[in-house]
LOTOR-265640 format. One record per residue (C-alpha): residue number from 1; residue in three letters; chain; x, y, z. Coordinates in steps of 0.05 Angstrom, whole numbers. Each point is the difference from the previous one (the first is absolute). Example, Ala and Ser with C-alpha at 12.3 -4.5 7.8 and 13.67 -1.06 7.14 Angstrom:
+--------+------+-------+--------+--------+--------+
: drendo : voza : kevex :   east :  north :     up :
+--------+------+-------+--------+--------+--------+
:      1 :  Ala :     A :    246 :    -90 :    156 :
:      2 :  Ser :     A :     27 :     69 :    -13 :
+--------+------+-------+--------+--------+--------+
END
This chain:
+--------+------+-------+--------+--------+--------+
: drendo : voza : kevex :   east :  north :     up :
+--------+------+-------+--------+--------+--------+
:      1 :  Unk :     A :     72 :   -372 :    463 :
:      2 :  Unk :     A :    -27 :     64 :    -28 :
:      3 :  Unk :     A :     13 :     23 :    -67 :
:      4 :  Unk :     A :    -31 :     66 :    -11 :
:      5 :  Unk :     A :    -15 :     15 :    -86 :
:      6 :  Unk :     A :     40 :     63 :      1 :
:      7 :  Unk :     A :     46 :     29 :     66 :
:      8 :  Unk :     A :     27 :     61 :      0 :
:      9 :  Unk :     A :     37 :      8 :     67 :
:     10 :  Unk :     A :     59 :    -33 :    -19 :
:     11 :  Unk :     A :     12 :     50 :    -58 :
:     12 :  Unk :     A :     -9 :     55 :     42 :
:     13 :  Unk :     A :     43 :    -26 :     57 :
:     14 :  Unk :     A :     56 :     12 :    -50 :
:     15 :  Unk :     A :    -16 :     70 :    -24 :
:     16 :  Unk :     A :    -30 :     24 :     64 :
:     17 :  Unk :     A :     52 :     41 :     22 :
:     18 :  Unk :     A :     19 :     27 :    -75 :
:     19 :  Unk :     A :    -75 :     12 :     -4 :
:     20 :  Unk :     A :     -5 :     40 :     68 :
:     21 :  Unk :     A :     50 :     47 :     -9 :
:     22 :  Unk :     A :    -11 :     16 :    -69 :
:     23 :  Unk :     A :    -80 :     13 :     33 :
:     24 :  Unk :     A :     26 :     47 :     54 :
:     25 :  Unk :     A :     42 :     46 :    -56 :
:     26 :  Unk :     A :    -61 :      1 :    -39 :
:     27 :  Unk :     A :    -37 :     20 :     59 :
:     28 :  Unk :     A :     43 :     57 :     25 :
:     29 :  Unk :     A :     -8 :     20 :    -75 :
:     30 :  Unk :     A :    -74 :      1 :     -9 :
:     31 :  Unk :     A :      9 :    -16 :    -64 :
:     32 :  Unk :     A :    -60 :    -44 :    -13 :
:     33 :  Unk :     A :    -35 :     22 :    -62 :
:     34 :  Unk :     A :     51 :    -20 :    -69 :
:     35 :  Unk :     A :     59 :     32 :      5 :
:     36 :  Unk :     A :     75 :    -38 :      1 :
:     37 :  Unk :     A :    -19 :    -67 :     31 :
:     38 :  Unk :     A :    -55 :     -8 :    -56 :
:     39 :  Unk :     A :     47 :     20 :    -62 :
:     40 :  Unk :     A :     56 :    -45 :     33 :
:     41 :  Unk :     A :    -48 :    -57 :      2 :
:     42 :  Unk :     A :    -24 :     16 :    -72 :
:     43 :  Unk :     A :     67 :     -5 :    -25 :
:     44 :  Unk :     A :     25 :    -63 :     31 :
:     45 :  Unk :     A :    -69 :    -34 :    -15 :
:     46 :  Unk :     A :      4 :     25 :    -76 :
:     47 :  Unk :     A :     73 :    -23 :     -5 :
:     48 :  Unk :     A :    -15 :    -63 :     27 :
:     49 :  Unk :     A :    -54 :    -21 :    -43 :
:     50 :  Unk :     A :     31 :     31 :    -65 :
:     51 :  Unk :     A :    -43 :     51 :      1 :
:     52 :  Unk :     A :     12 :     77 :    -28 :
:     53 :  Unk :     A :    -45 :     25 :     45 :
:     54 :  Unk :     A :    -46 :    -14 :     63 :
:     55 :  Unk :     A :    -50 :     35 :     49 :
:     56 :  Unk :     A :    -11 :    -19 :     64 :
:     57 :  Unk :     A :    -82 :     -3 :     20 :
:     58 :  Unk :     A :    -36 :    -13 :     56 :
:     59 :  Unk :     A :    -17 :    -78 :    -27 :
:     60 :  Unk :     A :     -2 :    -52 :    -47 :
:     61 :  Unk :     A :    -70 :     10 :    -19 :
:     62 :  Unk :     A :      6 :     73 :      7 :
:     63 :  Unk :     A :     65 :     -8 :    -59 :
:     64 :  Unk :     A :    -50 :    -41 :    -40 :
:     65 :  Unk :     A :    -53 :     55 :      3 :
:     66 :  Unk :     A :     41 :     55 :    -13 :
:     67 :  Unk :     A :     38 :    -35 :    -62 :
:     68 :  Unk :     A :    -76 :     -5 :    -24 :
:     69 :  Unk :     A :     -8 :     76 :      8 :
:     70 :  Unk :     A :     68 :     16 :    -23 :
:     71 :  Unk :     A :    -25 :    -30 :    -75 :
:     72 :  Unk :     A :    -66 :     24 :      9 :
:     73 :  Unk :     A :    -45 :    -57 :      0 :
:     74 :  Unk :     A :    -69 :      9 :     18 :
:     75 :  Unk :     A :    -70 :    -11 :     -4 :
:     76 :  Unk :     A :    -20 :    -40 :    -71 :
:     77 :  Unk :     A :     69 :    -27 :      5 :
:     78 :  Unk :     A :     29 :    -87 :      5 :
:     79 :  Unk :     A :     47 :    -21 :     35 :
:     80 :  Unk :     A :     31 :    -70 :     -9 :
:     81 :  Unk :     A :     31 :    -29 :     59 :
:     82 :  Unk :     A :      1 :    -68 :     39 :
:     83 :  Unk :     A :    -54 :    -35 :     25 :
:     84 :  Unk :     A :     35 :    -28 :     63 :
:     85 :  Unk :     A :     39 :     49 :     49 :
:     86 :  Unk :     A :    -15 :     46 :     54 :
:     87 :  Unk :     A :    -59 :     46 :     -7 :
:     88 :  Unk :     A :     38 :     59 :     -5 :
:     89 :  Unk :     A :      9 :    -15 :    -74 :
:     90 :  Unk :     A :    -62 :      5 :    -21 :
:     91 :  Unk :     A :    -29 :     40 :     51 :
:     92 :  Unk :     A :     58 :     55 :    -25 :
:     93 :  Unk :     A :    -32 :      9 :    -69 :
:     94 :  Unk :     A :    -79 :      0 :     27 :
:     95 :  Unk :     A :     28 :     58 :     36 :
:     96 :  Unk :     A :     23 :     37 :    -57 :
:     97 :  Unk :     A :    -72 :    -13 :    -43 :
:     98 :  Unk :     A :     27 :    -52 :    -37 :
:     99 :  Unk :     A :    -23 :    -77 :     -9 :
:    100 :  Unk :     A :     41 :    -56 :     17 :
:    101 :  Unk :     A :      9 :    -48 :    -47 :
:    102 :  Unk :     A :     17 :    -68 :     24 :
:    103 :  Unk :     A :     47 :    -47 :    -35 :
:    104 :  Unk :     A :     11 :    -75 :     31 :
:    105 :  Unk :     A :     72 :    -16 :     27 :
:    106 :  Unk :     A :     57 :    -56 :    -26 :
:    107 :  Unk :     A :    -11 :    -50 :     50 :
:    108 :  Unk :     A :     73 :    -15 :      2 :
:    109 :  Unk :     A :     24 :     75 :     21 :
:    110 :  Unk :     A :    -62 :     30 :     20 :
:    111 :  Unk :     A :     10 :     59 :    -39 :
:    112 :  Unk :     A :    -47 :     19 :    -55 :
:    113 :  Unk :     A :    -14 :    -48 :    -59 :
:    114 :  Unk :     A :     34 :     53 :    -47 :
:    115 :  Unk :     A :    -27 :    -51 :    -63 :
:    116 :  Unk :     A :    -74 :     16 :     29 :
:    117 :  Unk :     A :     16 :     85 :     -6 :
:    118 :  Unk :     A :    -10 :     17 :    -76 :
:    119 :  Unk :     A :    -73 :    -30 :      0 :
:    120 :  Unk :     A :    -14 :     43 :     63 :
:    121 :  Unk :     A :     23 :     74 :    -43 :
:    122 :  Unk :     A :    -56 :     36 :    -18 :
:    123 :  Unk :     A :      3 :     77 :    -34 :
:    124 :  Unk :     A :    -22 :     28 :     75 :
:    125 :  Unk :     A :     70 :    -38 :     37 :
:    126 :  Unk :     A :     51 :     47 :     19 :
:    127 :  Unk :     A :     47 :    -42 :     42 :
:    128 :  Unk :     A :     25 :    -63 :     27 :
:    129 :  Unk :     A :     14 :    -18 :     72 :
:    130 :  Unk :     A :     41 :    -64 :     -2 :
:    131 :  Unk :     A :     13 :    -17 :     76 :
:    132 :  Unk :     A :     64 :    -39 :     23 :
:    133 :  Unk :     A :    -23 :    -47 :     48 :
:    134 :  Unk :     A :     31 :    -31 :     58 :
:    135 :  Unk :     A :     66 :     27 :    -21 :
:    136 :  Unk :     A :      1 :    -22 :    -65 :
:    137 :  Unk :     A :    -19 :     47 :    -66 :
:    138 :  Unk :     A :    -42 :    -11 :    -46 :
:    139 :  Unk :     A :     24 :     -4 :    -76 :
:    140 :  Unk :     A :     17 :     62 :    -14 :
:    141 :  Unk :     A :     26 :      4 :    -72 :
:    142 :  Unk :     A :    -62 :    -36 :    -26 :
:    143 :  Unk :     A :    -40 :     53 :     45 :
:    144 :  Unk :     A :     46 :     58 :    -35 :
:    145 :  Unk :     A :     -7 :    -28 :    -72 :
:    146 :  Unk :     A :    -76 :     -2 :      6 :
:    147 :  Unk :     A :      1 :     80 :     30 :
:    148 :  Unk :     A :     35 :     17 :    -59 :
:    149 :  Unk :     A :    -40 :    -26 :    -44 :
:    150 :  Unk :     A :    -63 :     32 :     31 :
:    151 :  Unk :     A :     33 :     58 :     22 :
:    152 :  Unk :     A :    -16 :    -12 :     70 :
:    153 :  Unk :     A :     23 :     20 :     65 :
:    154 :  Unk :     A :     47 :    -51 :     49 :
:    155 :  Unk :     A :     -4 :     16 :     72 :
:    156 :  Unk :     A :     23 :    -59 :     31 :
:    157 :  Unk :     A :    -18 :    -31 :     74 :
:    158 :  Unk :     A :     61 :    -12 :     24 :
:    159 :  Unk :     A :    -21 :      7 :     73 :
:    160 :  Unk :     A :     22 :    -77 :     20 :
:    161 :  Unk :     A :     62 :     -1 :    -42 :
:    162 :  Unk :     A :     53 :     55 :     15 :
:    163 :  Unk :     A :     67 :    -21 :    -33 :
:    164 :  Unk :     A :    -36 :    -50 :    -43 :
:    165 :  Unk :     A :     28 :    -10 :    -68 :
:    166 :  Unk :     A :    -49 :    -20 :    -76 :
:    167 :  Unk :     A :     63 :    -28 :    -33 :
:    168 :  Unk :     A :     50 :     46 :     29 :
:    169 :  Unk :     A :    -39 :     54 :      6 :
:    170 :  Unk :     A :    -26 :     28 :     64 :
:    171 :  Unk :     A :    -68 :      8 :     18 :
:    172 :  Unk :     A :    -26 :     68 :      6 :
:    173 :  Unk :     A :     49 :     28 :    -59 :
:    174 :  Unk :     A :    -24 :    -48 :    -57 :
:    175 :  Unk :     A :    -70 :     42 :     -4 :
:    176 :  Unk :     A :    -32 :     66 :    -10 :
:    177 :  Unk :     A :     -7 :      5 :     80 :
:    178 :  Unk :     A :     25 :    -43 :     62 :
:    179 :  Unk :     A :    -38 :     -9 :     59 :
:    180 :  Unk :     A :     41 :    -21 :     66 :
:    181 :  Unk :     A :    -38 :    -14 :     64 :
:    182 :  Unk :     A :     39 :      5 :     71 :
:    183 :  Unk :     A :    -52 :    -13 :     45 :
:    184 :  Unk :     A :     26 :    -52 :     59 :
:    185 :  Unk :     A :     -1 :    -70 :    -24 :
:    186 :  Unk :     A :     27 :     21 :    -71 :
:    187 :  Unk :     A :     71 :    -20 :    -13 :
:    188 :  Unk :     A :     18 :     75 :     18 :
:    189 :  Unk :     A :    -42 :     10 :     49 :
:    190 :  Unk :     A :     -1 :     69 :     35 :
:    191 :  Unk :     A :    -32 :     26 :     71 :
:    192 :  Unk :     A :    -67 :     14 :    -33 :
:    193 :  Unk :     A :    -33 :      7 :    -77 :
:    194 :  Unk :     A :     51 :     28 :    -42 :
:    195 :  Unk :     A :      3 :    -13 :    -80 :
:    196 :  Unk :     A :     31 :     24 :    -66 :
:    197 :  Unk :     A :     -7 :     11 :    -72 :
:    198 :  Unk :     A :     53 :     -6 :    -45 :
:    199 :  Unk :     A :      8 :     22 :    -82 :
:    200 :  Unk :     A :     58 :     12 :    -46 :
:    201 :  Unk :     A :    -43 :     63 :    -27 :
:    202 :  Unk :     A :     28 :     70 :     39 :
:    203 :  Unk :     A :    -67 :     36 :    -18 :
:    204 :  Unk :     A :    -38 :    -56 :     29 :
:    205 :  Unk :     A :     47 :      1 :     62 :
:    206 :  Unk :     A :    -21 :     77 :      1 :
:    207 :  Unk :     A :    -70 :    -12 :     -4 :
:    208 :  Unk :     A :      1 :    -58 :     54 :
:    209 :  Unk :     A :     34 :     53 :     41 :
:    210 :  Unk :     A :    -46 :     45 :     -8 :
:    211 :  Unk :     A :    -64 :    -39 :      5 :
:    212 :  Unk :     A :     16 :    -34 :     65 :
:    213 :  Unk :     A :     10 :     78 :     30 :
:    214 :  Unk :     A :    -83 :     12 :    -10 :
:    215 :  Unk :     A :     23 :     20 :    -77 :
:    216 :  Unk :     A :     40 :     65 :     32 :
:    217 :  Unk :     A :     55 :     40 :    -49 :
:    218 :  Unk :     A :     30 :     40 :     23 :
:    219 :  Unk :     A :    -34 :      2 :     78 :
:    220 :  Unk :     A :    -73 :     20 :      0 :
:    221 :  Unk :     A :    -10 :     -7 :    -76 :
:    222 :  Unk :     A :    -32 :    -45 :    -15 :
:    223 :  Unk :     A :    -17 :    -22 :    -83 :
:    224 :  Unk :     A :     -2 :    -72 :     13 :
:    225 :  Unk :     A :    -43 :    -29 :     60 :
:    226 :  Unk :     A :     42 :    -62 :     27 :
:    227 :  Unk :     A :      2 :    -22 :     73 :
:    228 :  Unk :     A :     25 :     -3 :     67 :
:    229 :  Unk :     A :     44 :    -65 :    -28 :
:    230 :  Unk :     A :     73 :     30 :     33 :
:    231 :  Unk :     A :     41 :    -61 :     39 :
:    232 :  Unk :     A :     20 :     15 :     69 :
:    233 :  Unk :     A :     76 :     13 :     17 :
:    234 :  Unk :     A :      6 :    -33 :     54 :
:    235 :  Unk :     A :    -28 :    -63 :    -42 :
:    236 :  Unk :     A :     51 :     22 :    -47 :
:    237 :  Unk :     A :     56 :     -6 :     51 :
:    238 :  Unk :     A :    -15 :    -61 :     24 :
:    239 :  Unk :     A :    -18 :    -38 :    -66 :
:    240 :  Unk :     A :     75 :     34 :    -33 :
:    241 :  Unk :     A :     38 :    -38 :     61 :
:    242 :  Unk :     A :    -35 :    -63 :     -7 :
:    243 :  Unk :     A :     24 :      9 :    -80 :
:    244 :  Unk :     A :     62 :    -18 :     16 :
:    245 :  Unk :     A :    -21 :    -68 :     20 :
:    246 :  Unk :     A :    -51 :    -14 :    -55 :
:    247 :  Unk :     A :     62 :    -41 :    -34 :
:    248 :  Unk :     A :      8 :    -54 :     60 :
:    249 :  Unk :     A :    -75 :     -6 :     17 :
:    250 :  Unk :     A :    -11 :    -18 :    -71 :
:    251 :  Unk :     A :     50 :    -47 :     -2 :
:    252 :  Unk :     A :    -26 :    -30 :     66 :
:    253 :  Unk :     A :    -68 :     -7 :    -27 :
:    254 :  Unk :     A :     20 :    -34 :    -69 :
:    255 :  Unk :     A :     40 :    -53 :     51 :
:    256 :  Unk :     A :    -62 :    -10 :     36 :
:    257 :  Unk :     A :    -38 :    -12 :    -64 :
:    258 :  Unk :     A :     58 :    -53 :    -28 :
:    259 :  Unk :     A :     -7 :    -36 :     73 :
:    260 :  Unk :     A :    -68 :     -2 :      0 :
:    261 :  Unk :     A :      1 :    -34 :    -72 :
:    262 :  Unk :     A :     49 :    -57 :     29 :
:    263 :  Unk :     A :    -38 :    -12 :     60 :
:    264 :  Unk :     A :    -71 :     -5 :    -36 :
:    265 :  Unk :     A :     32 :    -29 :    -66 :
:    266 :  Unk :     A :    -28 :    -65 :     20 :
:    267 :  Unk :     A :    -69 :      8 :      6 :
:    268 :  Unk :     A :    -44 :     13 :    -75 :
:    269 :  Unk :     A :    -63 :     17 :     44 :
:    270 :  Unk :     A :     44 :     65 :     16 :
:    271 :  Unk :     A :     17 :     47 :    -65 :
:    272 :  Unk :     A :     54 :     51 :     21 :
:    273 :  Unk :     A :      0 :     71 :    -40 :
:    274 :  Unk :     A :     38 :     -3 :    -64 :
:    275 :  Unk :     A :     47 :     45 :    -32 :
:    276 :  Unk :     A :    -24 :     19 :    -65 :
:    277 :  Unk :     A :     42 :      3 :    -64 :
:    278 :  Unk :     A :      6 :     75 :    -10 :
:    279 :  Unk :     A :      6 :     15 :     80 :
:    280 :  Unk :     A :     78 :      7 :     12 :
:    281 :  Unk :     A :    -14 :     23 :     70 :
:    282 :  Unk :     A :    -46 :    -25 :     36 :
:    283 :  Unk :     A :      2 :     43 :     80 :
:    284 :  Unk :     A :    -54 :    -51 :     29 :
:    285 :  Unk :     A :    -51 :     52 :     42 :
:    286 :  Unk :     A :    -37 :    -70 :      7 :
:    287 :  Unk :     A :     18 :    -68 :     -2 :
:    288 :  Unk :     A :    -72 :    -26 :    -30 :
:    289 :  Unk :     A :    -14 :    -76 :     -4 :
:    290 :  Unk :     A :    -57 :    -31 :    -34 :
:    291 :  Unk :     A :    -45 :    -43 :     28 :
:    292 :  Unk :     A :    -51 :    -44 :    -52 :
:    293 :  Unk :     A :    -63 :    -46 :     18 :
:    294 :  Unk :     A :    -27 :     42 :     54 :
:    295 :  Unk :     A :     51 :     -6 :     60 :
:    296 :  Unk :     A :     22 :     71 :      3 :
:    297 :  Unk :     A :    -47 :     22 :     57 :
:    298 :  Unk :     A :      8 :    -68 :     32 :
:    299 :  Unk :     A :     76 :      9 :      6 :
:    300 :  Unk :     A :      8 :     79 :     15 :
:    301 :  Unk :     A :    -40 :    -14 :     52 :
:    302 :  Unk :     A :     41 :    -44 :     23 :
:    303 :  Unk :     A :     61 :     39 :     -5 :
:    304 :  Unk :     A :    -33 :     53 :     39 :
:    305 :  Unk :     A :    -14 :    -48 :     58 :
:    306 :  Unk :     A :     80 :    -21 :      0 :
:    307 :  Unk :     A :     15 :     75 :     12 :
:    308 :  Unk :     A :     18 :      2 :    -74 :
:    309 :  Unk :     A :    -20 :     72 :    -31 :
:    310 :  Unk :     A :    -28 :     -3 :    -65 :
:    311 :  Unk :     A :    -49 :     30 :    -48 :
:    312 :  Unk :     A :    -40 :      4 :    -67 :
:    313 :  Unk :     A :     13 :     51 :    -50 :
:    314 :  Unk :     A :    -43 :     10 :    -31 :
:    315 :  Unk :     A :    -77 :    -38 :     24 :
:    316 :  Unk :     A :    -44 :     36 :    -50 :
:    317 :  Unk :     A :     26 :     22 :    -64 :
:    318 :  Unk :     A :    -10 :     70 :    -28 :
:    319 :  Unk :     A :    -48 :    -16 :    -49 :
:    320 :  Unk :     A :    -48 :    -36 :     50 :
:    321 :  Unk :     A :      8 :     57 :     49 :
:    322 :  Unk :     A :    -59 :     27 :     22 :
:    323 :  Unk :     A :     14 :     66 :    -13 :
:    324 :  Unk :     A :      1 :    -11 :    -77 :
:    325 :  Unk :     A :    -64 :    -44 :     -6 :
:    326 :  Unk :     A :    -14 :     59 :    -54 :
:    327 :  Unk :     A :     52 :    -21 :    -51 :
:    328 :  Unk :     A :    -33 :    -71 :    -10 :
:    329 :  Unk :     A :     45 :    -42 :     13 :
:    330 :  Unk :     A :    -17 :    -75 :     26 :
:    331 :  Unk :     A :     30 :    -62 :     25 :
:    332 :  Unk :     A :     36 :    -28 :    -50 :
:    333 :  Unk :     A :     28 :     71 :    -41 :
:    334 :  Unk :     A :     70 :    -11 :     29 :
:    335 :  Unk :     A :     15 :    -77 :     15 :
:    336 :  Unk :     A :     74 :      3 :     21 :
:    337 :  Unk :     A :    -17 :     63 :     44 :
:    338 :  Unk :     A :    -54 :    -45 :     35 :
:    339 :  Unk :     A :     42 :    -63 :      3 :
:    340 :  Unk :     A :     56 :     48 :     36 :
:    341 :  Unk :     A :    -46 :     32 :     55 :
:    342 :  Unk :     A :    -21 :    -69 :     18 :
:    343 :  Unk :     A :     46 :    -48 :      4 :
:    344 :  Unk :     A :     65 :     50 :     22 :
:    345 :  Unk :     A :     32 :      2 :     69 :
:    346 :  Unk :     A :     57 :     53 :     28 :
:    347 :  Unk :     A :     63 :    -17 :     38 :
:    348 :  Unk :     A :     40 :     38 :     45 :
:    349 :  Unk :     A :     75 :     22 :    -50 :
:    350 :  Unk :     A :     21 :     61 :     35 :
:    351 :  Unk :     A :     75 :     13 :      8 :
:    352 :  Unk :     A :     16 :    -28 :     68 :
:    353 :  Unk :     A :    -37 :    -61 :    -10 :
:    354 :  Unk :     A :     36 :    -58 :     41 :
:    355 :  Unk :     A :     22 :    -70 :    -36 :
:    356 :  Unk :     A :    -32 :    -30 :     70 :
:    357 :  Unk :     A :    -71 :     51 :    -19 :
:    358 :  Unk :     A :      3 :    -23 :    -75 :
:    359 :  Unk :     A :      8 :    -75 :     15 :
:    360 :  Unk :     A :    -59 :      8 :     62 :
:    361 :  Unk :     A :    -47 :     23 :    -63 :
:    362 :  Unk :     A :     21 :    -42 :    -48 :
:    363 :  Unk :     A :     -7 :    -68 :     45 :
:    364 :  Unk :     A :    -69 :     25 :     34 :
:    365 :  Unk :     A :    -25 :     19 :    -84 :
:    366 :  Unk :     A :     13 :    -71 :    -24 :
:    367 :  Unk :     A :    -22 :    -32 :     57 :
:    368 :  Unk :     A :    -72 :     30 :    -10 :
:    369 :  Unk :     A :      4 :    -11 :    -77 :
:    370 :  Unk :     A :     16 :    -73 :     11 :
:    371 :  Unk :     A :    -40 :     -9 :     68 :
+--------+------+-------+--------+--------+--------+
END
């Protein structure tokens, strides 16, 4: 049997014709740059994450960046953000000037160790980037209570966890800034990059707006210089039908998660992901298991030669990246981060995952564990 980690064909079979048509009106419009399709997918998208306000950009990294040069935040400026996620975290603030500052993880949630963040403020930090990983966030009203107190800027990675919620409170809206990625495999996923920041501030919305355009008010003026940051429409129009079903596929994905749990519960070499305490909603991008003394190579290779798709998030945390050899960091810095990148495995959860599919990868996972 083949198990691929993420399909999307079934999702489109659905929407295909919905998607199509709504394509060929765009078309006949030639509409493509902003316009309605990008303020009606700005709307929906704020309203569903609680949000005042949103701007569609052309990425999740590119939302991160330009949330960075919305406050500012430059050369002799820290940042503080998580030492295990995708690159575009970090690599988002070298961009701007700015140094990263790496803080270990909780090695329950895999978000950032938010009891490690005060010892990491110095008078030159200007922001945090707490990143909700997997589809879970990170804890948000310790993160918020420690900004205050420093005065710092929030601009939260939200790019795995749309719809989300820190103890009812939905990710993206609990910060300063929310960044939303819908590149393919994310939970919205659209036909291409696509991303969005979100704020509760309208002169911040303003300024997004504005930045994104190549810093242009009113057209061909130009006091700010931004970017070329604008979203497509016609990623727009396909990303506001798929809204619709963002409900049902998260629903789908949190049953895959509780089935998984049953099916592995007997086995302690396998650790399923947890639910932390403050995470009220958890929308599983990833269904993560941990792996200790060694095996995890041993047994996603195995996977992969049973047709089973899986992969490692992350192999080489940020800190030991070899990019940032300059900031001194070593082996050792950020334990839990380490511990994560080596000994963590990911399962196919999308939507239309089959009982028959989930029960094929459960049976051929402990049968390698216990082999």
């Amino acid at each position: 049997m083949q198990v691929p980690l993420l399909d999307l064909k079934p999702q489109y079979a659905v929407l295909k014709d919905e998607i199509l048509t709504a394509i060929a009106e765009l078309c006949d419009s030639q509409q493509f740059i902003l316009g309605p399709a990008v303020e009606s997918f700005e709307q929906n998208v704020a309203r569903y994450c609680s949000a005042p306000f949103a701007c569609g950009v052309s990425s999740g990294s590119d939302a991160l960046l330009l949330a960075l040069m919305a406050e500012n935040i430059g050369p002799g400026d820290e940042v503080i953000t998580s030492a295990y996620t995708f690159f575009a975290t970090a690599g988002a603030i070298c961009r701007c000037g700015a140094k990263p500052v790496f803080v270990d993880i909780d090695p329950v949630s895999y978000t950032i160790d938010t009891a490690l963040i005060e010892a990491k403020i110095t008078p030159r930090c200007k922001a945090i980037i707490p990143v909700h990983l997997y589809g879970q966030t990170a804890d948000m009203q310790a993160v918020m209570a420690l900004a205050d107190k420093y005065g710092l800027c929030v601009i939260e990675d939200a790019c795995q966890a749309i719809g989300a919620e820190c103890r009812g409170q939905r990710t993206g809206a609990i910060g300063h800034y929310g960044c939303l990625s819908f590149f393919p495999s994310k939970n919205l996923g659209g036909f291409g990059d696509a991303g969005m920041v979100l704020c509760r501030d309208p002169e911040r919305d303003k300024l997004l707006k504005i930045l994104r355009n190549h810093g242009m008010a009113p057209q061909y003026h130009h006091k700010l210089i931004g970017g070329n940051f604008r979203i497509d429409a016609l990623q727009a129009l396909v990303l506001d039908i798929k809204l619709k079903c963002l409900y049902s596929w998260t629903e789908s994905r949190q049953k895959n998660y509780a089935d998984y749990c049953a099916l592995l519960s007997d086995c302690p070499e396998i650790i399923c992901p947890e639910i932390a305490a403050w995470s009220t909603r958890h929308v599983m991008n990833q269904f993560v298991i941990r792996l200790t003394g060694g095996r995890r190579n041993q047994v996603w290779e195995g996977l992969k030669a049973a047709g089973i798709g899986c992969a490692v998030y992350y192999p080489v945390p940020l800190h030991l990246q070899e990019c940032f050899q300059s900031l001194g960091y070593r082996e050792g810095d950020c334990p839990a981060s380490e511990a994560a990148a080596n000994e963590t495995l990911a399962l196919p959860i999308y939507p239309e995952l089959s009982h028959i599919q989930k029960k094929y990868v459960a049976d051929t996972l402990l049968s390698l564990v216990k082999g």
